[in-house]
C-alpha positions as CSV (number, residue, x, y, z in Angstrom):
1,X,0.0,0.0,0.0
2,X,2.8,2.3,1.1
3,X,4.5,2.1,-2.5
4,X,1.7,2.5,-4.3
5,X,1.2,5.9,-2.1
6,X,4.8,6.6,-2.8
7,X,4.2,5.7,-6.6
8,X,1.1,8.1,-7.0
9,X,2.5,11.4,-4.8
10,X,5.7,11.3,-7.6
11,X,3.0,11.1,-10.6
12,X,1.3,13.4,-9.1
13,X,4.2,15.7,-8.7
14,X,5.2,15.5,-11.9
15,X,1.7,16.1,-13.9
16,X,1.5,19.2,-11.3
17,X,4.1,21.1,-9.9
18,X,6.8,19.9,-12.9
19,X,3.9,20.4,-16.0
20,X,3.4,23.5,-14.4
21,X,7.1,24.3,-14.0
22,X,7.7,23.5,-17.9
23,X,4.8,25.3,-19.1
24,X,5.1,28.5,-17.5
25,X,9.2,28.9,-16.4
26,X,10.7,27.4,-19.9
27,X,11.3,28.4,-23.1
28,X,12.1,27.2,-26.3
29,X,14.0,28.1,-29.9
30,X,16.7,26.8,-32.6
31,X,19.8,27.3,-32.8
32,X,21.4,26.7,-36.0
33,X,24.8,24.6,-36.1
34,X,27.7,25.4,-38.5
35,X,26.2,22.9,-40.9
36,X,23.0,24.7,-41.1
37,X,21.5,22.3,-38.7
38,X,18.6,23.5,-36.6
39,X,19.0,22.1,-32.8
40,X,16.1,22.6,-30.5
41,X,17.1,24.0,-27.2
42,X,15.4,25.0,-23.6
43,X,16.0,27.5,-20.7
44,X,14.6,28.1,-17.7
45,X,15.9,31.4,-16.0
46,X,14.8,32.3,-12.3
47,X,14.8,36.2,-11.5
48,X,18.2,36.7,-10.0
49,X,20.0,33.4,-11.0
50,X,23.3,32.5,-8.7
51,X,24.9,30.7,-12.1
52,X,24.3,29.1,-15.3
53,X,23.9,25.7,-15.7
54,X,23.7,23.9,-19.3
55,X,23.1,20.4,-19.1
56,X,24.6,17.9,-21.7
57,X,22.7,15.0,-22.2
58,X,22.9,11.4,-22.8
59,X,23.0,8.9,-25.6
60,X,18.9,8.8,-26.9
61,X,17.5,11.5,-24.4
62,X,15.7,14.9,-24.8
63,X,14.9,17.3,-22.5
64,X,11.6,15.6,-21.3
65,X,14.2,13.2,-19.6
66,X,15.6,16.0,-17.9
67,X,12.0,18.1,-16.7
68,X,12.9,17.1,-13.2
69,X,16.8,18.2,-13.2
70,X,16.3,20.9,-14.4
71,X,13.4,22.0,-12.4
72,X,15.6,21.2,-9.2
73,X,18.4,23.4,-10.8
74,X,16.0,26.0,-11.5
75,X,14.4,26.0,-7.9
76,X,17.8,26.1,-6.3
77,X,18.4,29.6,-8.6
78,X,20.4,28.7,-11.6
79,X,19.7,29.6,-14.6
80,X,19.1,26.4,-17.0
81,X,20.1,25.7,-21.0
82,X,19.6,22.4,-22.3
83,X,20.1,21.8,-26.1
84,X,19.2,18.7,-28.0
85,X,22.0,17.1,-29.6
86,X,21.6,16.6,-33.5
87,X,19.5,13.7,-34.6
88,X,18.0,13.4,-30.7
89,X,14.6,15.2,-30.0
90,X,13.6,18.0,-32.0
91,X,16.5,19.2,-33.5
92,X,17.2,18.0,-36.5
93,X,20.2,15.7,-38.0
94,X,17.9,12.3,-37.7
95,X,18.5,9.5,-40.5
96,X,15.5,9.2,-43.3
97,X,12.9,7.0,-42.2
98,X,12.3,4.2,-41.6
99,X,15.5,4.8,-39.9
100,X,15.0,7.8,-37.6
101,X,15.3,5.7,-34.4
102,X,19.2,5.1,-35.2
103,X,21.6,7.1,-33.8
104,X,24.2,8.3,-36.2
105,X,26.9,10.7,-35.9
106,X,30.3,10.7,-38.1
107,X,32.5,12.5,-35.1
108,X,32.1,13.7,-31.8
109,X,34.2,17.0,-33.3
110,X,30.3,17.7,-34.8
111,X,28.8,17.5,-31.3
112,X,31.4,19.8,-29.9
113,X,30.5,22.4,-32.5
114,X,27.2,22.0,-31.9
115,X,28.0,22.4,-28.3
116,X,29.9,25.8,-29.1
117,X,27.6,26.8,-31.1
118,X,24.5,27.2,-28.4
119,X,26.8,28.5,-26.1
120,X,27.9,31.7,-28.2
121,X,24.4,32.1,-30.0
122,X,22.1,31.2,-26.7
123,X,24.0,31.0,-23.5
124,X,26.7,33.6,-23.6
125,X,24.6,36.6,-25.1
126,X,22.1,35.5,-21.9
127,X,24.3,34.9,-19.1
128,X,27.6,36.6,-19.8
129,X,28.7,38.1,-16.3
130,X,27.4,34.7,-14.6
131,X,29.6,31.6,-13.5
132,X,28.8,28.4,-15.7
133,X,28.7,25.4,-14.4
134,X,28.4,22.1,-17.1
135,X,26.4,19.5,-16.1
136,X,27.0,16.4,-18.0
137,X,25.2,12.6,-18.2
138,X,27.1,9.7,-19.8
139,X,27.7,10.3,-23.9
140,X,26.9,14.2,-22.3
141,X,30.0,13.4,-20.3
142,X,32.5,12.5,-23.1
143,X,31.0,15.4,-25.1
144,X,31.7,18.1,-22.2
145,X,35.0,16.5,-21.4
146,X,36.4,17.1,-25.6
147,X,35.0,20.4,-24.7
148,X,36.5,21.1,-22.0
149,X,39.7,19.8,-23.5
150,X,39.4,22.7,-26.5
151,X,37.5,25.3,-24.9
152,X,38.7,26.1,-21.8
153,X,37.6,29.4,-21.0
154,X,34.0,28.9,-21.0
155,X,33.3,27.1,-18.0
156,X,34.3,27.9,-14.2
157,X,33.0,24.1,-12.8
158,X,32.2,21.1,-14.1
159,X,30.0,17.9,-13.0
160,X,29.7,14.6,-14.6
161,X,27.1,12.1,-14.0
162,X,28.1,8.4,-15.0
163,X,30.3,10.3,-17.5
164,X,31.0,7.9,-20.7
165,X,35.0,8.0,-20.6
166,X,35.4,4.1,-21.4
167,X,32.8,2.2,-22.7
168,X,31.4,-1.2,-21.8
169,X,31.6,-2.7,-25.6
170,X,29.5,-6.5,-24.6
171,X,31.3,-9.8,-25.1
172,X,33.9,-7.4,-27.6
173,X,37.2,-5.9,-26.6
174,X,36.7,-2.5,-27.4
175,X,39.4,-2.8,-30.2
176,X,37.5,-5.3,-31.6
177,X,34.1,-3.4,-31.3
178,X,36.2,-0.4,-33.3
179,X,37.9,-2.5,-35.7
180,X,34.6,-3.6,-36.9
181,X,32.7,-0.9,-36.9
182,X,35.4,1.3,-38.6
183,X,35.4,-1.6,-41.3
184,X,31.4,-1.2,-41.7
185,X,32.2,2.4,-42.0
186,X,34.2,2.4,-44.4
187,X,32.4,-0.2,-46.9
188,X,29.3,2.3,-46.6
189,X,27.1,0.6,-44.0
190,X,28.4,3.1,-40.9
191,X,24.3,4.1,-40.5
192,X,23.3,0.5,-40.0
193,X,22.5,-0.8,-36.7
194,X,25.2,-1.6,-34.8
195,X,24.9,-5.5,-33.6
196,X,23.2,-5.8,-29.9
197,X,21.8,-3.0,-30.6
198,X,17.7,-2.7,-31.1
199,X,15.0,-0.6,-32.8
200,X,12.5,1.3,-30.6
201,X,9.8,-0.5,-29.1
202,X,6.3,0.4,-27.3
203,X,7.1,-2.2,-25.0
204,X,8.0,-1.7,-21.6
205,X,11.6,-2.8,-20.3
206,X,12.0,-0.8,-17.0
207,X,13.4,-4.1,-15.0
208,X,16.3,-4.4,-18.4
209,X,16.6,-0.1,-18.2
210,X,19.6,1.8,-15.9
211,X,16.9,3.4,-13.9
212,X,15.6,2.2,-10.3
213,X,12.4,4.4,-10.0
214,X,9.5,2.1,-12.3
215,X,7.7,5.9,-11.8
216,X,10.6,7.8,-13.1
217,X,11.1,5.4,-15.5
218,X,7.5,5.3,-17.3
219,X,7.2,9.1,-16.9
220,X,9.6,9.2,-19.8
221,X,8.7,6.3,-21.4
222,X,5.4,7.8,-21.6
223,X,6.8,10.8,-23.6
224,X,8.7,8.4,-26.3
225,X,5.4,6.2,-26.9
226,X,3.4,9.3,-27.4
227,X,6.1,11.6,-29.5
228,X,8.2,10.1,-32.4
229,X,10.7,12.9,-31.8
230,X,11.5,10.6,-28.7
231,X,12.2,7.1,-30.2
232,X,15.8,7.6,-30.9
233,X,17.0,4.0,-29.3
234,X,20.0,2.1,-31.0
235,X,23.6,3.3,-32.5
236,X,24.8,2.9,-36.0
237,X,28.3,1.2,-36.3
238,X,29.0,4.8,-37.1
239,X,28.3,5.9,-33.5
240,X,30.2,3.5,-32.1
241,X,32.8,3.9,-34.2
242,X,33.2,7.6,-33.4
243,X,32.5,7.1,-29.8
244,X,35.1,4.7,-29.3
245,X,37.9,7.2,-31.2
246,X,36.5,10.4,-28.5
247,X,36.5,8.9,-25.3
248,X,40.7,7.6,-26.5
249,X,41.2,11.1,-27.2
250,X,39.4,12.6,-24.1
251,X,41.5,10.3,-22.1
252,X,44.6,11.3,-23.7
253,X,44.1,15.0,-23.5
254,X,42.1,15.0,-19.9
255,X,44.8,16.7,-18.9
256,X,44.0,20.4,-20.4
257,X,41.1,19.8,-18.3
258,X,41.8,23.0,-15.5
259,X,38.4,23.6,-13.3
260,X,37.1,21.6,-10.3
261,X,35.3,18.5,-11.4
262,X,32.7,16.8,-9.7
263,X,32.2,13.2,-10.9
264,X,29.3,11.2,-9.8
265,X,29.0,7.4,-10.0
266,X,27.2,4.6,-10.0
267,X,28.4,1.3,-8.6
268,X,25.8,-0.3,-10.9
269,X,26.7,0.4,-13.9
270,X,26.3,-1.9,-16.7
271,X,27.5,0.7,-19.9
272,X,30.8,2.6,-18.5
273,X,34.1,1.3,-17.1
274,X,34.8,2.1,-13.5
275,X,38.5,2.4,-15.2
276,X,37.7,5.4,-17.4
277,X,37.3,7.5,-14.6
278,X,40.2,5.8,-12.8
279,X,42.0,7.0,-15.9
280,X,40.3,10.2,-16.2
281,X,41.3,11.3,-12.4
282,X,44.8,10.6,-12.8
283,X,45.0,13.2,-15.3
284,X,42.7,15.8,-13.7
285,X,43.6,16.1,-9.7
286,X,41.3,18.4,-9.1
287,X,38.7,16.1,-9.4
288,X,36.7,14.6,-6.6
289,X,34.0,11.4,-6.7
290,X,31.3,11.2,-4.8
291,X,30.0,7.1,-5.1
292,X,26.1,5.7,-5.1
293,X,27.1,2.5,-4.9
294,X,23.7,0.8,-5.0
295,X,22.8,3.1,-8.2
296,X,22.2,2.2,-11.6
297,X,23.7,4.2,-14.4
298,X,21.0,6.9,-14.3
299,X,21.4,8.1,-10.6
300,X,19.0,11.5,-11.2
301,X,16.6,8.4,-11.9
302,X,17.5,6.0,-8.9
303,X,15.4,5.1,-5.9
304,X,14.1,8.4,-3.6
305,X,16.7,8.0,-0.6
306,X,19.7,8.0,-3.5
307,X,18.2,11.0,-5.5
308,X,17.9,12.7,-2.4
309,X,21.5,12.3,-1.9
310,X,22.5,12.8,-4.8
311,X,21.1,16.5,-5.1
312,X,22.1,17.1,-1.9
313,X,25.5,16.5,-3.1
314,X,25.3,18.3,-6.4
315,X,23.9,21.5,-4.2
316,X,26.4,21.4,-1.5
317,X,29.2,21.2,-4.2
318,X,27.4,24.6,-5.8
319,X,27.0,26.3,-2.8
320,X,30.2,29.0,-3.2
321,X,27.8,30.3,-6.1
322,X,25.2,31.7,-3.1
323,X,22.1,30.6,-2.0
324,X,18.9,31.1,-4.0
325,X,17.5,35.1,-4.0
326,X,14.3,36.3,-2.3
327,X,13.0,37.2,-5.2
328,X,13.4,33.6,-7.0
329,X,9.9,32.1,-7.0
330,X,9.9,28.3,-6.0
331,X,7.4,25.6,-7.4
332,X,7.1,23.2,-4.6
């Protein structure tokens, strides 16, 4: 009786206070990449914001993942950008159909220009005397970190969530999961879906997903059943191909990485290698971990007593950047 209390106060809270939130605090827009590629991006910005935070998102999310995030960001007084990566969401870079649900992208280089691109055009001109702080989930994580690694002026802190530095490649060594996607790549079939991977299905998985909430969980499924924007779900051998070649580089160059790092993870995990971040941390000092052991990948999406810890964490780390203003009005 108690969880199904439990399970109808969170939906409750998030077809109230977070659909409220969404419709009357955010806004929306394109941004247009050096290609000529519209990207869909959010922002949520409180009346006297302590910081900006943009938030770099994961391998097949949108920003209807991220509604309760970024409301807690928001509520706390930070200013909040969120962009869509190309072929995720709205914005646009998607394969033709039938083949929209496949993730394809030819090098992460084209997500960090994409990345720079919403910062000058949308963030900067908004929230140019403010501290930013980059917020980054898994693929979000190697993004932020080749960012980081070529851009180094833009950001004053850094947190990353289950950050994908190494991934975990199956029954594969990685460099045979490379060598064989680079070889699909180059005979022409680098859009194809990568093997393992799986087309998007109505069906729901949440005891196979990296989340422990079931209400968290079919919150956003929810949203990709309804909205075909939201059924991106396997990678191309292109993906993997080019995602295997960043997180080498971001590795090798981790240390032009200069600001304070936060790195969250998950003792769970079943798609990054603890080693990554072993790797990672050597080359960045200034970085400190903070563990959830009993977490799954997605730790913003874990069970209530390890979210709570976890945003206590992520607020306690931001707290040098002032506590919310009077004037910031709180949805509660």
């Amino acid at each position: 009786m108690q969880r199904m209390q439990d399970k109808q106060l969170y939906l409750s809270f998030m077809e109230t206070a977070v659909r409220q939130w969404f419709e009357g605090c955010t806004d929306s827009g394109s941004v247009k990449a050096g290609d000529g590629t519209l990207l869909r991006y959010y922002t949520a910005i409180p009346e006297k914001p302590r910081a900006a935070v943009v938030i770099v998102h994961g391998f097949c999310e949108f920003f209807g993942k991220y509604h309760e995030p970024a409301m807690r960001f928001w509520q706390e007084g930070f200013a909040v950008f969120f962009c869509e990566h190309r072929g995720h969401g709205y914005s646009g870079g998607k394969l033709p159909e039938p083949d929209e649900d496949i993730v394809y992208i030819d090098d992460y280089r084209t997500y960090v220009s994409d990345l720079k691109c919403f910062l000058d055009q949308i963030v900067m001109p908004r929230c140019a005397d403010l501290p930013k702080i980059l917020f980054a989930h898994s693929m979000g994580g190697a993004i932020a970190a080749l960012f980081l690694e070529s851009y180094p002026e833009y950001f004053q802190e850094a947190i990353f969530s289950s950050p994908m530095f190494m991934l975990k490649t199956g029954k594969y060594p990685a460099w045979v999961a490379g060598a064989a996607a680079g070889i699909m790549c180059l005979t022409g079939r680098g859009r194809e879906l990568a093997p393992g991977e799986k087309r998007f299905s109505d069906q729901n998985i949440f005891e196979k997903s990296s989340t422990l909430s079931r209400e968290r969980y079919e919150y956003q499924f929810r949203q990709r059943v309804a909205d075909r924007h939201y059924q991106t779900y396997g990678a191309s051998y292109s993906w993997v191909a080019a995602s295997l070649r960043a997180t080498r580089k971001l590795l090798a160059d981790a240390y032009k990485i200069r600001i304070p790092v936060s790195l969250m993870s998950a003792g769970r995990d079943s798609l990054v290698k603890r080693e990554g971040f072993i790797r990672f941390m050597q080359k960045v000092p200034q970085t400190r971990e903070y563990a959830f052991e009993t977490s799954k990948h997605e730790i913003f999406n874990a069970d209530d007593e390890t979210v709570r810890a976890y945003y206590d964490r992520i607020f306690s780390v931001l707290g040098k950047y002032g506590p919310p203003g009077r004037s910031h009005r709180v949805i509660s």
